[in-house]
N, C-alpha and C positions, 0 to 999 in steps of 0.2 A: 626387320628393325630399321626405323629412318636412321639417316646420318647422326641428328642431334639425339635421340634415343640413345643411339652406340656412343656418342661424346661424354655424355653425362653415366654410363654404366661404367669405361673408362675410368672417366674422373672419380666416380666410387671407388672404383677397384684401387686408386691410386691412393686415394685416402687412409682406405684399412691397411695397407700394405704400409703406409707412414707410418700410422698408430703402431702395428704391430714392431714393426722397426723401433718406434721410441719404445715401446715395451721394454722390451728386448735388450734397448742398451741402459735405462732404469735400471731393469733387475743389474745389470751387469755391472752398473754404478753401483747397488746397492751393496751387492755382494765382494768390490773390493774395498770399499768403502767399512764392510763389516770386519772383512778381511786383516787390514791394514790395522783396526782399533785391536781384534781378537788375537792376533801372529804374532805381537810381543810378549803378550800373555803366556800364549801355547808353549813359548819357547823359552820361554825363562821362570815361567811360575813351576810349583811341584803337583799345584792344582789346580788340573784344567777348569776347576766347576769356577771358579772366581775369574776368569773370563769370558765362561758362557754368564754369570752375573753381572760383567760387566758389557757386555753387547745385549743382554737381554733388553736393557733400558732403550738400545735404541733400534731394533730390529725386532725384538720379540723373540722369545726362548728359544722357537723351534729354531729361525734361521740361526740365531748365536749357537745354538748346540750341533746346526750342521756347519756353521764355518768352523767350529774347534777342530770335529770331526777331518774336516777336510785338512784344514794346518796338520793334525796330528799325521794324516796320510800321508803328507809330504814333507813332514818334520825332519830338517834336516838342522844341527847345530854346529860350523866348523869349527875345529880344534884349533884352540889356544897354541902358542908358543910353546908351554908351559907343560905339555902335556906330549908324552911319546910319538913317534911318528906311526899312522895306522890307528892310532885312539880314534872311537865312533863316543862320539858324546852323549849322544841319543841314546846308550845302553842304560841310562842313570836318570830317575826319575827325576831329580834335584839333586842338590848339592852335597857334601859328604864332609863329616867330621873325623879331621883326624889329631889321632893323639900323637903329637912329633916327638919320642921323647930323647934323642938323644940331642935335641934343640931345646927342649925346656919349653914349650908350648902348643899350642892347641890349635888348627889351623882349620876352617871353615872353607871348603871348595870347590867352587862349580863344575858343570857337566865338561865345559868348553878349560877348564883348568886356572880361571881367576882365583885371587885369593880374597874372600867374600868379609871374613872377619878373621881375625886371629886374638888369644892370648896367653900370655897378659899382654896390656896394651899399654903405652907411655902410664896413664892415671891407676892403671887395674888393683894393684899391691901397696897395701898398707905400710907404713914405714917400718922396719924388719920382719917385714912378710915375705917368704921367699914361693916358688914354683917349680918343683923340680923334680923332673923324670916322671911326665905323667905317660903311663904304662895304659890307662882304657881308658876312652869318657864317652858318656851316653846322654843323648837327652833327655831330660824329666819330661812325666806322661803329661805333664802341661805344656809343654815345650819349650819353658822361660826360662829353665835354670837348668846348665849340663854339671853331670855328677863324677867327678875323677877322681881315678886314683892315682900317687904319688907312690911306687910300688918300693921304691927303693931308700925314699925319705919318710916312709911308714906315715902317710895323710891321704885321708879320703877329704875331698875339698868340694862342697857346692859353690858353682859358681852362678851369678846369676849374669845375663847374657849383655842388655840393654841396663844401665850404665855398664861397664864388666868389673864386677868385682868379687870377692870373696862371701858369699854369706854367711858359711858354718864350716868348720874344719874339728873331724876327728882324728884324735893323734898327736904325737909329740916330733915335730922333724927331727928325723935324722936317728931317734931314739927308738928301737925295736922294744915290746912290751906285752905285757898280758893283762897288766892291769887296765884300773879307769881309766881313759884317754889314751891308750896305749894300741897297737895294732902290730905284728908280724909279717912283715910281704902281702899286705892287704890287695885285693885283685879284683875285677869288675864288679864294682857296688853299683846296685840298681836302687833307684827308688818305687818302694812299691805301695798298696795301698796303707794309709794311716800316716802315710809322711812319713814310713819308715825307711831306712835306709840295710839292706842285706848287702852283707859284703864276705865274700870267700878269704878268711883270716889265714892263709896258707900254712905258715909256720907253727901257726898255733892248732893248727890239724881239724879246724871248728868253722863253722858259718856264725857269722856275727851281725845280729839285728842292734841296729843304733836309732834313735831317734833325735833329730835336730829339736831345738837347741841343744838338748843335754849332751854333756863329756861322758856321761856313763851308760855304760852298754844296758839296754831294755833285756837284752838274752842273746845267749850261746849255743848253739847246736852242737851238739857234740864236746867230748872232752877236753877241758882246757890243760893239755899238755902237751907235749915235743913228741909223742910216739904215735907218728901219720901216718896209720895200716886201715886198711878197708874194712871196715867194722861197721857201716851208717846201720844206724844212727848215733850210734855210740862215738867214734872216731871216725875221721875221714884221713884217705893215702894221701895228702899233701891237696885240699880241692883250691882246686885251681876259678872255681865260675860255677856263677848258679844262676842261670839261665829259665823267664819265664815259659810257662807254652802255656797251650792255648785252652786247656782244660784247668786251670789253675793249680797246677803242680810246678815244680823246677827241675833241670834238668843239671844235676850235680857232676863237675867232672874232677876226677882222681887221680893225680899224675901218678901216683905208686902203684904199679901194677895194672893201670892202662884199663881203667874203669869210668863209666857213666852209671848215676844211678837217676829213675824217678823216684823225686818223694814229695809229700805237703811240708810246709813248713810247722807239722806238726810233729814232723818225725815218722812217718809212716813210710816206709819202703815201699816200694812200688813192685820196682823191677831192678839190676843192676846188670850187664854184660860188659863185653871186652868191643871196644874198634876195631875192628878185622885187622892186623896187619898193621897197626899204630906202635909206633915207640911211646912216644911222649906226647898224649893227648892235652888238645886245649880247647877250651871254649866252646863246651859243646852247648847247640842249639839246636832249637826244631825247624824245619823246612815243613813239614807239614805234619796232621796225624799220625804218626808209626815211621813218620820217617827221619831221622836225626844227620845233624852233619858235625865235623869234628874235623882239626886241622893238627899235623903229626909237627910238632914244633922240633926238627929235625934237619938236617942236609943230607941229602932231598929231602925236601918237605913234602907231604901230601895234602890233601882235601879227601876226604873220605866221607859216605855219606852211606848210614847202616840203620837195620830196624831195630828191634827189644832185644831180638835173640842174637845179636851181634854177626849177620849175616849181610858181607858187602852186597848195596844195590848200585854202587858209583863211586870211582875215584879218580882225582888227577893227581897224578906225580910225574913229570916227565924228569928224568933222572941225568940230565945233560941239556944243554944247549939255553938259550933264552924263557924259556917256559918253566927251569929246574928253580924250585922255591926253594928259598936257605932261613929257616927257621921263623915260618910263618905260625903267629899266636892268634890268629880270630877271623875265621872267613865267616859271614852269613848272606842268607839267601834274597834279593831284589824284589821283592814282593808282586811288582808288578813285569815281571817278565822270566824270572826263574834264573837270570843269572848270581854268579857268586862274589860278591863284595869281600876285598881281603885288603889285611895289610901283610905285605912282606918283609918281615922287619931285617932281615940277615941282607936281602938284597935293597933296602935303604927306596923303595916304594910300594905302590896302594894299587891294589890291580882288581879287573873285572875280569875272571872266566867265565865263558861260555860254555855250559856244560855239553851243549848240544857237539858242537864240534873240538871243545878240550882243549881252546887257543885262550890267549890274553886279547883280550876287545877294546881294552881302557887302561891305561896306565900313568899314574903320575909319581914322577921321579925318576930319577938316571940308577937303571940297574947297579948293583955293585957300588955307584958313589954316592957320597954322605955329602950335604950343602946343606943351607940354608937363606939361600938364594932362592925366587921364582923358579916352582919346577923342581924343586930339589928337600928330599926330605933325606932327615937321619935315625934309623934306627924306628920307624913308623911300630905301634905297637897297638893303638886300634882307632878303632872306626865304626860310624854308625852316619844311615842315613838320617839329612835334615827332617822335618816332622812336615807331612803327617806318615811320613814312610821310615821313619824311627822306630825302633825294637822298642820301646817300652811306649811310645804313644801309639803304637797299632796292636800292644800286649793289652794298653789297660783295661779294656771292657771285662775281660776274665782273667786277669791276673789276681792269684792267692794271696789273702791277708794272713796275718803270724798270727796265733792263737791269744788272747790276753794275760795268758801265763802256760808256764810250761806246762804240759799235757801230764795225768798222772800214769799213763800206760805209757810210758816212755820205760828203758832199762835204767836204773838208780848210776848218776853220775852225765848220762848223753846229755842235759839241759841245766843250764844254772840262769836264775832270774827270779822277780827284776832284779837289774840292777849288777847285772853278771858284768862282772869285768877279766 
């Protein structure tokens, strides 16, 4: 090959090796460039898919759906102030509601421990509208309006979110009752299909279906009387939560005698057994098909997690030291990772175990103290995650509607309606 031959092959080779160099730092541009628009997204939304929708427009779905992918690998969120020393933020799809009730309010709060929203807020409460001692609140299957109950001033309250205000309130505060408008230690109301609203009438030993606007009860499950022995469907031992699952049943739980039962809300029993080793059962829910979890409202508290036949598959109770729970009312399961969301209400914070290794991974609040300061709850009594990882907006595709009157193969006396007060 002459000299000028080999000059000019050279100068080729120099050329491609450019190009391939500009390649190379393109893509490289492009990809922090996707990066940068996608990583605020990844780490602060609850849904990744609304940031691969929003790089989709400028990179095209596949590279958007691999930069989430990649943020999500290396998602890291550090912990707020606000939040225990050790809290991993990251355990927590999004944010988490919690019901503050020895604060008198309702506190909305991120992975990292900001305070997202709370109420009521300065404008929230009508003039002699009060707020008090809300004991659960859940998000509706829309996600626009959370459903609480006031367990100790007898009011179940829809609130709606954006303005915050009161929509509909069943109950008279302050006044315990059986009749119209009336309610007894009312305890996690869901809203379920029809707009209705189920709520575990404690004292009045019944499940009570309301419908908004009306003051008057649509129907009663079970007898409306003071003697709360395990009878379902007839009477219930004090239920405490009727919880949807996934097959459209509820999962009814009975403080008297340390009972779950499934039933329809047509009154059909299903199944009933005991929580292995439960004092005082609360709030039981479904973790998955046949597998149920249940929290022992106790010192030590447990998390107990059993099938139909009342045979433990998993518990935590550490019976001493920072881990020992003092009278915890409602752990449920993370959907997307299997950890356990709780609130601890006797130790005055909201924790995440890790079933796998049986620690606290997440915690907001000062063990043992009561504040209402950043960081500090009093008396926390439930919780639920922000939507779309909310218990009744991830129940509603097969969550059970109520019958449009009471069923006639019911036992004479278990249902009163319409109009059951």
């Amino acid at each position: 090959m002459s000299n000028a031959a080999a000059q000019r092959a050279r100068a080729l080779e120099r050329r491609r090796r450019a190009r391939r160099i500009g390649h190379l730092r393109l893509a490289g541009l492009i990809v922090l460039v996707t990066l940068a628009i996608v990583l605020p997204f990844a780490l602060s939304s609850p849904a990744p898919a609304r940031a691969v929708k929003q790089a989709g427009a400028l990179g095209g779905e596949r590279t958007a759906k691999a930069a989430v992918a990649a943020a999500a690998r290396h998602r890291t969120i550090r912990p707020g102030p606000n939040l225990a020393p050790g809290s991993n933020p990251s355990v927590l799809p999004g944010p988490v509601l919690v019901a503050d009730e020895e604060n008198n309010r309702l506190l909305l709060i991120s992975p990292s421990g900001s305070i997202l929203w709370r109420f009521p807020g300065a404008h929230s409460l009508a003039p002699n509208q009060s707020f008090l001692s809300p004991d659960d609140a859940f998000f509706t299957p829309s996600g626009k309006q959370i459903i609480a109950t006031e367990e100790n001033d007898q009011v179940v309250s829809l609130i709606q979110r954006q303005p915050s205000h009161i929509l509909w309130r069943y109950g008279t505060p302050g006044v315990p009752g059986a009749g119209p408008n009336h309610v007894d230690n009312p305890d996690d109301a869901m809203v379920i299909p029809g707009h209705h609203v189920l709520v575990a009438d404690i004292k009045n030993c019944s499940l009570l279906l309301l419908t908004p606007p009306s003051h008057v009860a649509t129907m009663r499950i079970g007898q409306n009387d003071t003697s709360c022995l395990h009878q379902p469907p007839l009477r219930f031992g004090s239920p405490n939560g009727a919880f949807p699952m996934t097959n459209g049943h509820y999962l009814i739980t009975e403080i008297n005698g340390d009972w779950v039962d499934e039933m329809t809300l047509s009154g059909k029993v299903l199944w009933s057994t005991h929580p292995p080793g439960v004092a005082y059962p609360s709030d039981t829910n479904e973790v998955s098909p046949g597998v149920y979890l249940t929290v022992d409202y106790s010192t030590p508290g447990q998390i107990v997690e059993f099938n139909q036949q009342g045979k433990l598959l998993w518990r935590y109770g550490p019976t001493s030291g920072p881990g020992m729970l003092s009278h915890p009312s409602l752990c449920e399961p993370i959907p997307t990772n299997g950890d356990i969301l709780c609130n601890d209400d006797g130790n005055d914070r909201v924790i995440v175990v890790d079933p796998h290794t049986k620690t606290i991974v997440w915690q907001y609040g000062h063990t043992g103290v009561s504040g209402s300061a950043p960081g500090y709850l009093a008396g926390p009594d439930g919780v639920d995650l922000a939507p779309p990882y909310s218990m009744l907006v991830r129940h509603a595709p097969s969550m059970g509607a109520p019958p449009a009157s009471c069923p006639s193969s019911l036992p004479a006396g278990a249902c009163s309606g319409p109009g059951a007060g």
